[in-house]
C-alpha angles and dihedrals in degrees: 000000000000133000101255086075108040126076121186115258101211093311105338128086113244140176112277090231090051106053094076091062095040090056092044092057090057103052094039079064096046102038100101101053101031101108085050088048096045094049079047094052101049103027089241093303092123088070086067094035083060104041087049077057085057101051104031083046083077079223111172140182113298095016127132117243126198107191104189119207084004094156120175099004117267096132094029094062096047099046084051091065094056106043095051137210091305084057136074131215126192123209109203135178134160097222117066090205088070097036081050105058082030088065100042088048093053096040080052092057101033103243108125101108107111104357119098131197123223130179092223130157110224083229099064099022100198096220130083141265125295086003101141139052088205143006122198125184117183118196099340107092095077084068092057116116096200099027088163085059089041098062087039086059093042092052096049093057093053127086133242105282087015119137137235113203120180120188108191142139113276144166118308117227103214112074094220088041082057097048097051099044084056086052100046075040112054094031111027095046100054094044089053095041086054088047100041104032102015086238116103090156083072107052098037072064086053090052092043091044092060097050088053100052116089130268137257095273101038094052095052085052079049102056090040090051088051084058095259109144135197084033125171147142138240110205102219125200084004102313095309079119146023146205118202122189132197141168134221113233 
């Protein structure tokens, strides 16, 4: 097998056409306790790491919103809120497990108006050209098995002057800083996964996965390849994570 058609899974090599399902095993399993997992994880640091998307996304009244790998509707219901009753907002995310628990969390709370829900992979994005003002996704393009056809899909549903915005983990700048997140990474997440969600094999993939996805800089160079312009990145908690932004000429 060459390797043209193998991608890394977390740290092992596996078949292209295999990853999607690979990825989708591990968040079936952690669907129902993610957002508990994910407060856990970052000590509820992700709340601000989301809010700094919104504000940074330009998202006004009567826009329309994709919110990729949005899973269980952290960013959609906030971005509800903003665009108002004359916008739309789509919540997609490849894996029905997560739309799933994302639906029920949003009708509990009484927040479907105007937001819809869609089974969709990044890489062949079902809606049409120049569709959306703006696309966040927020820790989902490091799961990605094409990100370079992602961005390009991404890019083709936004209109012109729309923005991309992508919130992931990324490298830390400070080399301590570095050294401590791998170990809170490699030991801690595991051991709370297995104690949270009885899964520590999932979330030993999450830590891998976010060695594995580019840096800062590449994927800058990734998003202006794809034909993104006026693109840049905000370090956020010391580089641990990043948000990119691009426009769409």
């Amino acid at each position: 097998m060459s390797d043209k058609d193998t991608t890394h899974f977390g740290y092992q090599q596996v078949d292209k056409n295999e990853k999607a399902d690979l990825v989708a095993g591990v968040f079936h399993s952690v669907a129902a306790r993610y957002d508990l997992m994910n407060d856990l994880m970052s000590v509820g640091i992700h709340r601000i790491w989301k809010r700094f998307t919104i504000e940074l996304s330009g998202v006004r009244q009567g826009d329309s919103v994709l919110d990729i790998a949005g899973g269980t509707g952290d960013l959609a219901a906030k971005f509800a809120r903003v665009v108002g009753k004359e916008g739309r907002v789509v919540l997609a995310d490849i894996n029905e497990s997560m739309l799933q628990v994302g639906r029920d969390k949003l009708l509990d709370t009484g927040q479907l108006g105007n937001i819809e829900f869609v089974q969709a992979d990044a890489q062949y994005l079902p809606f049409p050209d120049n569709s959306f003002d703006c696309i966040t996704i927020a820790f989902g393009l490091r799961n990605v098995t094409d990100k370079d056809k992602a961005l390009r899909s991404m890019l083709r549903v936004l209109k012109p002057g729309g923005r991309l915005l992508v919130l992931e983990f990324s490298k830390p700048q400070n080399e301590l800083l570095s050294r401590a997140y791998d170990a809170y990474s490699f030991r801690m997440l595991p051991f709370m996964g297995k104690l949270v969600a009885n899964d520590s094999e999932s979330y030993k993939y999450l830590a891998e996965s976010i060695r594995m996805h580019p840096d800062q800089d590449t994927l800058l160079e990734m998003l202006e390849d794809a034909g993104f312009t006026d693109c840049n990145f905000h370090d956020l908690t010391g580089g641990i994570v990043a948000l990119h932004r691009g426009v769409k000429p």
